[in-house]
C-alpha positions in Angstrom: 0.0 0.0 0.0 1.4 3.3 -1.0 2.0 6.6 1.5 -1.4 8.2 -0.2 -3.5 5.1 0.3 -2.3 4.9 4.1 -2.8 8.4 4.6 -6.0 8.1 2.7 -7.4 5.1 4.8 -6.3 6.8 8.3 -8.2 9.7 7.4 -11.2 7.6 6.7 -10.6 5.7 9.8 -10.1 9.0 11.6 -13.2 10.4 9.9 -15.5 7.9 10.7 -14.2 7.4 14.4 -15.6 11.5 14.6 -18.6 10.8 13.3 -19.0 7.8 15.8 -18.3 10.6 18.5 -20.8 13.3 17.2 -23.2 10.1 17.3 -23.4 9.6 20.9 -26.4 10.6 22.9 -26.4 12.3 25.7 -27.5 9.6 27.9 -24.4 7.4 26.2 -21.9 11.1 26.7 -22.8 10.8 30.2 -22.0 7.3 30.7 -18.2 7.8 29.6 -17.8 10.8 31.5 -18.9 9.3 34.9 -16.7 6.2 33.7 -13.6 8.3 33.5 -14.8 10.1 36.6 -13.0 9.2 40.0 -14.6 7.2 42.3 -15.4 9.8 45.0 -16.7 11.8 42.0 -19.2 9.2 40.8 -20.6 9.0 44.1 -21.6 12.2 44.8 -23.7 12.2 41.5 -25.3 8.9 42.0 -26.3 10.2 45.1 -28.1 13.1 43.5 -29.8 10.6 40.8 -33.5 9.0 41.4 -33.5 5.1 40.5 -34.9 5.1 37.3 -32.4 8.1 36.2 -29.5 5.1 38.1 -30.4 2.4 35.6 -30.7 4.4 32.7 -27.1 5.8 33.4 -26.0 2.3 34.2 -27.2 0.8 30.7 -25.5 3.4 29.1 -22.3 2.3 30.8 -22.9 -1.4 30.0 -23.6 -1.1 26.3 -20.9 1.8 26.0 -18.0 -0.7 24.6 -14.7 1.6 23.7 -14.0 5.2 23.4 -11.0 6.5 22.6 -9.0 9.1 24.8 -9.2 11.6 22.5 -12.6 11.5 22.5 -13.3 11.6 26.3 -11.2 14.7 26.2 -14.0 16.1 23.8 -17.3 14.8 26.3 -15.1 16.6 29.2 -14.7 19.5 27.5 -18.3 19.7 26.2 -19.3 19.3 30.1 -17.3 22.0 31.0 -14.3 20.3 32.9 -11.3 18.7 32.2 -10.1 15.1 32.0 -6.4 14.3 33.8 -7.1 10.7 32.3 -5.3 10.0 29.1 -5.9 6.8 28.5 -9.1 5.3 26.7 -12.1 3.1 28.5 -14.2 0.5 27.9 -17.8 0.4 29.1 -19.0 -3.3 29.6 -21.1 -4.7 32.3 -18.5 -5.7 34.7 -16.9 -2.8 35.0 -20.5 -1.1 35.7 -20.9 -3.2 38.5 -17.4 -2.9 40.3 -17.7 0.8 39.8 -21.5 1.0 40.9 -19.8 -1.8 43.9 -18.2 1.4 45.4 -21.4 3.3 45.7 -23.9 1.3 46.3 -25.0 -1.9 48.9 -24.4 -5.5 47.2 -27.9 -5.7 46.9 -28.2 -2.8 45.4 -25.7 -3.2 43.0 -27.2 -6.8 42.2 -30.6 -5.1 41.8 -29.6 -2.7 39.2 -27.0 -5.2 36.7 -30.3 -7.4 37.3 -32.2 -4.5 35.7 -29.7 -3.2 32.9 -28.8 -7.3 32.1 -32.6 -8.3 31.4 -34.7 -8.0 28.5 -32.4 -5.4 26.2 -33.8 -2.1 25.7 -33.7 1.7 27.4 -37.6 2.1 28.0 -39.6 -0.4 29.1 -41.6 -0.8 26.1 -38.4 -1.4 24.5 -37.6 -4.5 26.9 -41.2 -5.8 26.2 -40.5 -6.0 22.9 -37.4 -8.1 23.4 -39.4 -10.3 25.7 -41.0 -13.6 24.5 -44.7 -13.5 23.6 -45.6 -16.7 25.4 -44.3 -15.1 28.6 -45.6 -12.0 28.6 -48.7 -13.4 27.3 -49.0 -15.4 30.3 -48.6 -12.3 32.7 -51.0 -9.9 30.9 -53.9 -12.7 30.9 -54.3 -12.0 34.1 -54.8 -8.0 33.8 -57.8 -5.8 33.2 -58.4 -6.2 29.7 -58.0 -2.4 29.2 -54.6 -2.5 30.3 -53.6 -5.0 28.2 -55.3 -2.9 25.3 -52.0 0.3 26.4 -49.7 -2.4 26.8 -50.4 -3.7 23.2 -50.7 -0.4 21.8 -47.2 0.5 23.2 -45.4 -2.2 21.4 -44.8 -3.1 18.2 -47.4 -4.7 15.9 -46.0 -8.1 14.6 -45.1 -8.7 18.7 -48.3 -7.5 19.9 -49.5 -10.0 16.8 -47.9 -13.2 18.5 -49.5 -11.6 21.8 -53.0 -11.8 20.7 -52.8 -15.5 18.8 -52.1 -16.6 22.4 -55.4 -15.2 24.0 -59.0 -16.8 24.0 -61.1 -15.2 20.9 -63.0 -13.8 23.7 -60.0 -12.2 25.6 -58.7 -10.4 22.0 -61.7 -9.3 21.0 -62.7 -7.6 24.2 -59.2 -6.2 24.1 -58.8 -4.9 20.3 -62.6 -3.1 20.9 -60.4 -1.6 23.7 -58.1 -0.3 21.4 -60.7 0.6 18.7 -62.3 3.1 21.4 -59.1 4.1 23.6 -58.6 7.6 24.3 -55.1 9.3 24.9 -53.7 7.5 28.0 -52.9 10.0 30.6 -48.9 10.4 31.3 -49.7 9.3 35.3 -51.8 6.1 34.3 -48.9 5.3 31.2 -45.8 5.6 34.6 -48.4 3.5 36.4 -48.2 0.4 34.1 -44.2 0.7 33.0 -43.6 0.9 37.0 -45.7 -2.2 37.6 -44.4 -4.2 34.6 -41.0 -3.3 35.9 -41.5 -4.5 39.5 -44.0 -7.1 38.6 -43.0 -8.8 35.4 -39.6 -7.4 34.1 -37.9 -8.2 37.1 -39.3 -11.4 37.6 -38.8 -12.2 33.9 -34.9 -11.8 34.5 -35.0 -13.7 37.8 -37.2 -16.5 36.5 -35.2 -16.6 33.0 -32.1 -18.1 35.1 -32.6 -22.0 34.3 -30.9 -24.3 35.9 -28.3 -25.5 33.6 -29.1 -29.1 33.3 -32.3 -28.3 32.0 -30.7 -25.8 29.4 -28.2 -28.5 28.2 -31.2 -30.9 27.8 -32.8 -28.5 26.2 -29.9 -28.5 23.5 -29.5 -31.9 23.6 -33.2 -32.6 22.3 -32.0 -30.7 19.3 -28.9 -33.1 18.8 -29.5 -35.7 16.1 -28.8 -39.3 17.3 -25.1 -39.4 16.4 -24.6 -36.5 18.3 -26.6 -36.7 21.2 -24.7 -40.6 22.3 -21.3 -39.2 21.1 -21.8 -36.5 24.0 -23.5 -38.1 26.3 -20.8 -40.9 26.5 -18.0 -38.6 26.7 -20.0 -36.2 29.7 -21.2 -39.9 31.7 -17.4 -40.5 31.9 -16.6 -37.2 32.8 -19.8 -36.6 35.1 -22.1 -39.3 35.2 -24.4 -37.8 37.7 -25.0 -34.6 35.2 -25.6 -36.6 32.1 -28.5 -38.7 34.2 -29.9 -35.5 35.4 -29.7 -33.8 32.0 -31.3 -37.4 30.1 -33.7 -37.4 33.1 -34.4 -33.9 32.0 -34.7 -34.6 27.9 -37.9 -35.4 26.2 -37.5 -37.8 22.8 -39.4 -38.8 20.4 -39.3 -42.0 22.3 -40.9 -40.4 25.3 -44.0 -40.1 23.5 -45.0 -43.4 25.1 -45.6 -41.7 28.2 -48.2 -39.9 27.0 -51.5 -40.8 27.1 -54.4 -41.7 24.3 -56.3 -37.5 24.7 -52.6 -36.2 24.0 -51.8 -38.7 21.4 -55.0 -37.5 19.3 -54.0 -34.1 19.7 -50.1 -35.0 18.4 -52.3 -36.2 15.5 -54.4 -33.2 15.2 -51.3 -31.2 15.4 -48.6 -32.4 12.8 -47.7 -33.0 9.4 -49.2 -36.3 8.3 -46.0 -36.6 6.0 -43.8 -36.1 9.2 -45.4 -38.8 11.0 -45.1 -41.3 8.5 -40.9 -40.6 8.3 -40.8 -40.4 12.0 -42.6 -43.3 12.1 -40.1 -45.3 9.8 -37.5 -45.1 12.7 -39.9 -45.7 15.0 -39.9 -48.6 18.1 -42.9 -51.2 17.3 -44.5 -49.5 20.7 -44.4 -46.7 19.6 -46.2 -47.1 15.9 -49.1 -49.0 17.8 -49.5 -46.2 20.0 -50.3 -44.3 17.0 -52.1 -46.2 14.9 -54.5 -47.7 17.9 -55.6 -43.7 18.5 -56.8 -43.4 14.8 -59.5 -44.7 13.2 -58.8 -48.2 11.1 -59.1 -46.1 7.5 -56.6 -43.8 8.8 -54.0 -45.9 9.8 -54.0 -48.2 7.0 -53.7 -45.2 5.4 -50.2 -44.0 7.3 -49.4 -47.7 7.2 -49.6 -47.0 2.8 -47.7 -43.8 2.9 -45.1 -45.2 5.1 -44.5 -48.1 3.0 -44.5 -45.6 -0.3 -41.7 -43.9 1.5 -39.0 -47.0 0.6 -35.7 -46.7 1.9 -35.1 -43.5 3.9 -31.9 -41.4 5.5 -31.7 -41.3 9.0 -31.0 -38.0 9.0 -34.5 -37.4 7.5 -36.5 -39.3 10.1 -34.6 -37.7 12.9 -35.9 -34.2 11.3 -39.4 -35.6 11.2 -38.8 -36.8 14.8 -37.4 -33.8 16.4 -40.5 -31.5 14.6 -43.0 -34.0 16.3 -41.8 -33.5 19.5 -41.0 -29.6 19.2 -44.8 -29.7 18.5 -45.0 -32.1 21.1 -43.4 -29.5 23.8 -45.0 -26.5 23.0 -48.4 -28.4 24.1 -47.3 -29.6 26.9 -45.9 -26.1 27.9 -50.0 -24.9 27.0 -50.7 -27.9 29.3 -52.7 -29.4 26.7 -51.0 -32.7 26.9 -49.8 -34.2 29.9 -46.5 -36.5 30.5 -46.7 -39.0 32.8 -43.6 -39.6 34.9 -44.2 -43.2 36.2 -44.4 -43.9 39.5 -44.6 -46.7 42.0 -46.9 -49.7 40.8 -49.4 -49.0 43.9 -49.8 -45.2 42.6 -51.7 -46.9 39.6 -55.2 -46.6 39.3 -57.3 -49.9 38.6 -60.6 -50.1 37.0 
């Protein structure tokens, strides 16, 4: 590269580095200048700060990544003071939370990264967005139907979309005739619902989202294909043989579809691909094929029995696809509670007719 291409890319790099600095918000100016701040200094103004006005700051600080020297010189001198600092800063969550550590209580400090670390987003309807629709489906059942109407008016249409698949007919009705007659929502009523969804459901969104990790690696593990999933689980049964029977305890197959019963096996058959269930049904167990085809009528399983057949000789890799859709569809009713798994039991827990 010659000396006018160098001196041609640095002052593109240079260039576009400004602009990234004539970019930043205030909100996002402030969070550099309290990071370059010294600690005494920081805790006088978080002292003078409300919490809301805290965890806005503190987001800022989080998200803030790298800012170059030169550039905190500027923000200091735009704020009227100077900077003794010369070197650059980063702005990531841990160093928000040692340097909020030396103002605040632990629990403090925990409740705030708890906050800023949730759903991602600076307002609240900004965090709904980010949040899934089942969940926050599932808490605003439960609300006054015209509070559900601002809620669903505040965020964005194809979330507030997946929102309203999720409610009776009766419930979105009742709430879109809401909507259809809603007047402007006072400012006092609006701070009434964000401060409710942040210390009712936000909060408890982030606390409740913390799985325990077995049942995240089972999760993953129920998307392994067969290969896969017993090339792992050897190696982690001789490395931890206690975590790969809780995390196997934890897994549902497609061979766990045995444990359901005959209601939720007619509902796996109102629910799938009929072309699905005949390749999942190639590589299926004999148990599990007369499961099926005793909970449909006699036309209707000769008539899988025929498409099954027509299928010939099949990959593996196709019938563990077909296998792992049935049983994603599977999960998601048994999260509705529409199907129910039964865990076994001792012999004397059995009923008897």
């Amino acid at each position: 590269m010659g000396a006018d291409q160098m001196t041609a890319t640095r002052g593109s790099s240079e260039e576009k580095e400004e602009r990234v600095v004539k970019s930043l918000k205030g909100i996002q100016k402030a969070a550099a200048f309290m990071l370059a701040l010294p600690e005494a200094h920081v805790q006088k103004v978080f002292t003078e700060l409300d919490e809301m006005e805290v965890v806005d700051l503190s987001q800022a600080m989080a998200t803030l990544g790298k800012v170059r020297a030169e550039d905190v010189e500027d923000i200091f001198i735009e704020f009227v003071e100077k900077s003794g600092s010369s070197a650059s800063l980063v702005g990531t969550l841990y160093s928000t939370e040692v340097l909020l550590g030396k103002v605040f209580s632990q629990s403090k400090v925990a409740s705030i990264m708890e906050e800023i670390s949730g759903p991602a987003g600076r307002t609240m309807w900004d965090k709904l967005n980010n949040v899934d629709e089942k969940s926050l489906a599932n808490y605003l059942k439960n609300e006054h139907p015209q509070t559900i109407a601002v809620v669903l008016s505040k965020v964005k249409p194809d979330h507030a979309a997946k929102i309203f698949a999720l409610f009776s007919d009766d419930l979105s009705l009742e709430i879109m005739n809401r909507t259809i007659h809603m007047e402007t929502v006072g400012r006092d009523i609006l701070g009434n619902i964000e401060e409710t969804l942040k210390s009712e459901f936000i909060a408890n969104f982030s606390r409740g989202d913390k799985k325990d990790p077995h049942e995240r690696l089972a999760e993953v593990f129920n998307f392994f294909d067969r290969p896969t999933e017993s090339r792992f689980m050897e190696r982690l049964e001789k490395k931890n043989k206690e975590a790969a029977e809780r995390i196997r305890a934890l897994m549902f197959t497609f061979n766990d579809i045995v444990k359901i019963d005959a209601t939720g096996i007619q509902t796996i058959l109102r629910i799938v691909d009929k072309s699905k269930l005949a390749l999942a049904l190639k590589g299926a167990n004999e148990e599990i094929k007369t499961l099926f085809f005793n909970n449909m009528s006699e036309r209707a399983a000769k008539l899988l029995k025929e498409d099954m057949e027509a299928l010939g000789m099949v990959r593996l890799r196709d019938v563990d696809e077909a296998q792992m859709a049935i049983v994603t569809a599977t999960k998601d009713e048994i999260d509705k509670g529409n199907i129910v798994v039964n865990q076994g039991g001792d012999d004397n827990d059995q009923l008897i007719g």
